[in-house]
Structures are given as C-alpha cells and as structure tokens.
ChimeraX commands (.cxc) that place a marker at each C-alpha (Angstrom):
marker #1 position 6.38,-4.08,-3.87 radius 0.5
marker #1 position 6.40,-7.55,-4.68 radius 0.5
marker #1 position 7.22,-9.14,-1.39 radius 0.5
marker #1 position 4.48,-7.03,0.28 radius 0.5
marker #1 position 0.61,-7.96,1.19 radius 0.5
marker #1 position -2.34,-5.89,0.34 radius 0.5
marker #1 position -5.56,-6.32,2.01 radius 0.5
marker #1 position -7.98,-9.48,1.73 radius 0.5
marker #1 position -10.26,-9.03,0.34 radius 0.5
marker #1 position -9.39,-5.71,-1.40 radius 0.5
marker #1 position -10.66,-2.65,0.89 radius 0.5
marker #1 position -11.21,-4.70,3.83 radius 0.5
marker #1 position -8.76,-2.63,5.98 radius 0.5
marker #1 position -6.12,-0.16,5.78 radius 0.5
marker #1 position -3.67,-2.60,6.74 radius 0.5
marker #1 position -0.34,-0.38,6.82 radius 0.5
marker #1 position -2.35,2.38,8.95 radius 0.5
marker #1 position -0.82,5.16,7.14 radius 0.5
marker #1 position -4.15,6.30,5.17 radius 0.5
marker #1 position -2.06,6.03,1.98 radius 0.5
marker #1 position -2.99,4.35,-1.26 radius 0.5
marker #1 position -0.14,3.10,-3.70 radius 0.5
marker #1 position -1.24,1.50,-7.39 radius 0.5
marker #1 position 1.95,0.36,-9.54 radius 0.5
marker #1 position 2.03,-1.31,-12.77 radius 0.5
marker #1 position 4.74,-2.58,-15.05 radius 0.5
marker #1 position 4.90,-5.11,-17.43 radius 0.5
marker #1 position 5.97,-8.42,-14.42 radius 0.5
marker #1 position 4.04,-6.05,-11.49 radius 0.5
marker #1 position 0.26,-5.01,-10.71 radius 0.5
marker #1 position 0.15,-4.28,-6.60 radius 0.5
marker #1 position -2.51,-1.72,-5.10 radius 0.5
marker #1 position -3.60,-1.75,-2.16 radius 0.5
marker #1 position -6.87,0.19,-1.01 radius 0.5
marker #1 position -6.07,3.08,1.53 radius 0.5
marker #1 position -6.91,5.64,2.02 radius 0.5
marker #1 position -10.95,5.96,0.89 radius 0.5
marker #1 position -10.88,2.97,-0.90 radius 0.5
marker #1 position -11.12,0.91,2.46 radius 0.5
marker #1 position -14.78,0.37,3.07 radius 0.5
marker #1 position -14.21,-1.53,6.81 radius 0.5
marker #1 position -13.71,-4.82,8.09 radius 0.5
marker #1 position -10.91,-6.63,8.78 radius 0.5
marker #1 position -8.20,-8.21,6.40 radius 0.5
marker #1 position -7.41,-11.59,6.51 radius 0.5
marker #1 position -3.87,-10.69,5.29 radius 0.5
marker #1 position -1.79,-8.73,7.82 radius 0.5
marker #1 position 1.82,-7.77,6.90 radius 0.5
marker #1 position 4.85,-8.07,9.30 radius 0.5
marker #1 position 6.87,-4.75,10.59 radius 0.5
marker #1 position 9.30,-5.56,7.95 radius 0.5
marker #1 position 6.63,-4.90,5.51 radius 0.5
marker #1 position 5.32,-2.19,7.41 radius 0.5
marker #1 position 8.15,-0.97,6.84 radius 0.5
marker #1 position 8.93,-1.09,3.20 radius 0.5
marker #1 position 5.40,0.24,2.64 radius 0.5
marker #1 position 6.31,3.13,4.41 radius 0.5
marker #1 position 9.55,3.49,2.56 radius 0.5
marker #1 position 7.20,3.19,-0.68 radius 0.5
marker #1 position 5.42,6.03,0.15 radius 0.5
marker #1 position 8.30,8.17,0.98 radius 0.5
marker #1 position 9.56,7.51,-2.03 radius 0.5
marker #1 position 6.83,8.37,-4.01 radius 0.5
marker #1 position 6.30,11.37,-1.74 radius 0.5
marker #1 position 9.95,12.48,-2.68 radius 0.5
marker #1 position 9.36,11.71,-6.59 radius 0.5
marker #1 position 6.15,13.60,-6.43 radius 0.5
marker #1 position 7.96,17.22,-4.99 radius 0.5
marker #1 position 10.50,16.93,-7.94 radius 0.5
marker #1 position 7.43,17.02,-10.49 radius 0.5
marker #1 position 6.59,20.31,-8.85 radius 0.5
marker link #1:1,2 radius 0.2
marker link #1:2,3 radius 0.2
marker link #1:3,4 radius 0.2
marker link #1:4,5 radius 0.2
marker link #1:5,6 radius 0.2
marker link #1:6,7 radius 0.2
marker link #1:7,8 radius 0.2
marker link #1:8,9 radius 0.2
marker link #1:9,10 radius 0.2
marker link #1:10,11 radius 0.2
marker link #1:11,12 radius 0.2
marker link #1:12,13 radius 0.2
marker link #1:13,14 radius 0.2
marker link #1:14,15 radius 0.2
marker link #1:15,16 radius 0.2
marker link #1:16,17 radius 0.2
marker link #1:17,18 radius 0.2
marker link #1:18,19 radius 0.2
marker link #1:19,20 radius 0.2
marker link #1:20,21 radius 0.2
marker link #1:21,22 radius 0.2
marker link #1:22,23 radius 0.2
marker link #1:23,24 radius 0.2
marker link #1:24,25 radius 0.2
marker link #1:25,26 radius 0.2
marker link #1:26,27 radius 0.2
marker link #1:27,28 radius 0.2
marker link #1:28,29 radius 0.2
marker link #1:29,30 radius 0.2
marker link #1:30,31 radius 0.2
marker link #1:31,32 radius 0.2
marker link #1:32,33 radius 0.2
marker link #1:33,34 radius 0.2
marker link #1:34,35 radius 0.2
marker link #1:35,36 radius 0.2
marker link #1:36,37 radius 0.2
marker link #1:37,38 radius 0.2
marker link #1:38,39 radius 0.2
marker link #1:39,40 radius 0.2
marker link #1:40,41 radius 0.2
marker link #1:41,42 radius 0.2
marker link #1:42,43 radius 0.2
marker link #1:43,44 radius 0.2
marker link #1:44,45 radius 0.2
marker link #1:45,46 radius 0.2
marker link #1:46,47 radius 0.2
marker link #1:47,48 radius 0.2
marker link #1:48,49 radius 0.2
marker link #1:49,50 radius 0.2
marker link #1:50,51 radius 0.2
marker link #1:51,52 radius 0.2
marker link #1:52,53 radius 0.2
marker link #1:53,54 radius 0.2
marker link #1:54,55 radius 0.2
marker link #1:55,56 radius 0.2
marker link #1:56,57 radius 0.2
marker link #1:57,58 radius 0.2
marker link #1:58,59 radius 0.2
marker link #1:59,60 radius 0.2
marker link #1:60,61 radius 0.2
marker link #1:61,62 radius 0.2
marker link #1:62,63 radius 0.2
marker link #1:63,64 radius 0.2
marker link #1:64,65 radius 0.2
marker link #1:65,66 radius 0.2
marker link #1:66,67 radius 0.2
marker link #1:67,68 radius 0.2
marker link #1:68,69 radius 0.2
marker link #1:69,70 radius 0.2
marker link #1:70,71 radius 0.2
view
C-alpha cells in the first residue's frame, strides 16, 4: 500500500475504477483512499500507473479472500 496513490484531493475521483474503498492502519502506515461513496466527483490530480492499478486490485482481492475466511 505504500507505493500506491490515493486521490487528490481525497474523494475527488475513484481513481482505480473498481468502486472499492480500502482504509489500513498500522503503526508506520495510514492509506485510504475514497471509493466507492466516498468519491463526491471531480477529477484527481494524482493518477496511478497500471502497475498500481494493479496492486490495488490485488489489494482488494486480498482482502476479498481474508473477508470469506471470517465467514
């Protein structure tokens, strides 16, 4: 999560396009980024790459997959 954008300013944009919202915090991380209802419109002045894109999306499979097991 570190080495990925989230949206300037915060709920510009739902920048990854996957209507997902992911908040994590640990002691040396605080990253959320503002999809899906917590985009209000407008445009983000931050855009990630595909490569980020992409680890977003493996981010939210992830959490997806830890999610199931708590069921």
């Amino acid at each position: 999560m570190k080495e990925i954008p989230t949206e300037s300013p915060p709920g510009s944009e739902d920048i990854y396009g996957l209507d997902t919202a992911i908040m994590w915090m640990s002691d040396d991380l605080e990253w959320m980024n503002g999809g899906p209802q917590g985009c209000g419109g407008g445009v983000s002045y931050v855009q990630p790459t595909e490569e980020q894109k992409a680890k977003f999306k493996r981010a939210v499979e992830i959490v997806t997959e830890l999610t199931k097991l708590e069921n």
